[in-house]
C-alpha positions as CSV (number, residue, x, y, z in Angstrom):
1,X,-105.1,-75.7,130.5
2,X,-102.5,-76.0,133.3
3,X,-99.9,-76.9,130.1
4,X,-100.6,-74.7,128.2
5,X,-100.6,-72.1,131.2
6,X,-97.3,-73.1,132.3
7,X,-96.0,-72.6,128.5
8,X,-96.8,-69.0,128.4
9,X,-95.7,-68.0,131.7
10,X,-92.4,-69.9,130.8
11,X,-92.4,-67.4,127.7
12,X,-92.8,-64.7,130.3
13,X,-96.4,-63.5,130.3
14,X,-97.7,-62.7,133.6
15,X,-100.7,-64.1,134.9
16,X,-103.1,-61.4,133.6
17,X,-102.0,-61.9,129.9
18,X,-101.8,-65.8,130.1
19,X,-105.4,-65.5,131.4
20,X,-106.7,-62.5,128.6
21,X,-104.7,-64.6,126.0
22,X,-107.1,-68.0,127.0
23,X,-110.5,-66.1,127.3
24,X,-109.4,-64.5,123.7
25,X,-108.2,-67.6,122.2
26,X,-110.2,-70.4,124.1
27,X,-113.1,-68.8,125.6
28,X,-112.5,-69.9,128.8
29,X,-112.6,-67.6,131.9
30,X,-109.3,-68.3,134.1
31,X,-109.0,-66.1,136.8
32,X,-104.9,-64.8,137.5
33,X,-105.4,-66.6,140.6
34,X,-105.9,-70.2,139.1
35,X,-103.0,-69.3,137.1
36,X,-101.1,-68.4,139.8
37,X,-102.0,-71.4,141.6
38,X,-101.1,-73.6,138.5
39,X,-97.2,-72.1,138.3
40,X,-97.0,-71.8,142.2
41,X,-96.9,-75.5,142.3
42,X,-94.5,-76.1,139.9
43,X,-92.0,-73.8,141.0
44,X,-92.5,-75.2,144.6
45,X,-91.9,-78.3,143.2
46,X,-88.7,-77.3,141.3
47,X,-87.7,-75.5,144.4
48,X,-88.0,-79.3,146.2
49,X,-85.9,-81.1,143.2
């Protein structure tokens, strides 16, 4: 999930439609925060590189 998270939000969907577009698609419940969490990281982490 975190990849394809990280996908969509790379093709600019906010949190709210990457998590609609996995309980539509997958069935599975991811709340905006766990999303947010998920890019949060990697953009710290860019930010360190």
């Amino acid at each position: 999930m975190d990849e394809m998270a990280l996908s969509l939000s790379a093709k600019g969907l906010v949190h709210g439609e990457i998590s609609a577009f996995l309980a539509e698609v997958y069935g599975a419940k991811v709340f905006k925060t766990t999303i947010c969490t998920i890019t949060c990281s990697v953009m710290a982490s860019m930010t360190e590189w």
